[in-house]
C-alpha positions in Angstrom: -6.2 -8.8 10.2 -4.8 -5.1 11.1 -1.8 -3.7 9.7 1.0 -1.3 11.2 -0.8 2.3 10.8 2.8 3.6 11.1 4.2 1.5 8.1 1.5 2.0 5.4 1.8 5.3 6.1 5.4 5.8 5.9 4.6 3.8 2.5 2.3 6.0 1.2 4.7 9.3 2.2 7.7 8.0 1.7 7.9 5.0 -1.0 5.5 6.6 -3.7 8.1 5.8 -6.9 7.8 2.3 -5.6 4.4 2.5 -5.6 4.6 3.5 -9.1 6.9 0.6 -10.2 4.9 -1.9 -9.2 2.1 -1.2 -10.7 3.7 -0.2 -14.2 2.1 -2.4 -16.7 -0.5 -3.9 -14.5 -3.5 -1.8 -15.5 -3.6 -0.3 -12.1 -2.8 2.8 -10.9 -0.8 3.9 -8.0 -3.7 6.3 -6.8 -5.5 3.1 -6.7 -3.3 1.3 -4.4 -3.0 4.8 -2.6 -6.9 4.9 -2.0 -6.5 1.6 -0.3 -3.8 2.7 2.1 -5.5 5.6 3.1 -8.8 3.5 3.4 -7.0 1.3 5.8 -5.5 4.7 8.3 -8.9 5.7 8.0 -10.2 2.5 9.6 -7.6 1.5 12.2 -5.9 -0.8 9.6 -8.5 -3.2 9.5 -8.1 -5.6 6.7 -11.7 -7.0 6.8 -13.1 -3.9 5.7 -11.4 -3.7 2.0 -13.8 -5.1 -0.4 -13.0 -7.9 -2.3 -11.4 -5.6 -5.0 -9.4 -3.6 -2.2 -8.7 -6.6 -1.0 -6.9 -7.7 -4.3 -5.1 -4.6 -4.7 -3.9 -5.1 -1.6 -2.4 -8.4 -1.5 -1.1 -7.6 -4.9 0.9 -4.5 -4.4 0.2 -2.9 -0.6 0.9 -6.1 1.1 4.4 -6.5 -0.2 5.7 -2.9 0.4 4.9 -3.1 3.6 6.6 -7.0 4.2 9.6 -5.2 3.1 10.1 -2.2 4.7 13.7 -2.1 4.0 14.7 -0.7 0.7 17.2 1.1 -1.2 15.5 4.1 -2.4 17.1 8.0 -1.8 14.4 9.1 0.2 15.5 7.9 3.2 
């Protein structure tokens, strides 16, 4: 599976503080789900390179930021 280079990163610049908020209270941290974005626009957005615990983080908190593109935040 590849992912839209242009959305994660637009994620990562853009939607940081939601970033944070989902993560709150996890035990994660939003460099973590950072590192993954920026390991996927390093390789071409290829999903089958994340290892099993990119993977995770990924489904968990990447996955839906970039399903809902749309928000309501002030950065926009």
């Amino acid at each position: 599976m590849n992912v839209d280079l242009d959305l994660v990163k637009s994620v990562l610049d853009k939607r940081g503080d939601e970033i944070e908020k989902s993560v709150a209270g996890t035990g994660y941290l939003a460099k973590t789900v950072i590192g993954v974005g920026t390991f996927l626009l390093d390789n071409e957005g290829n999903c089958d390179l994340l290892t099993a615990k990119q993977k995770v983080v990924f489904e968990k908190f990447l996955k839906p930021l970039l399903d809902h593109p749309c928000h309501t935040g002030t950065d926009r």
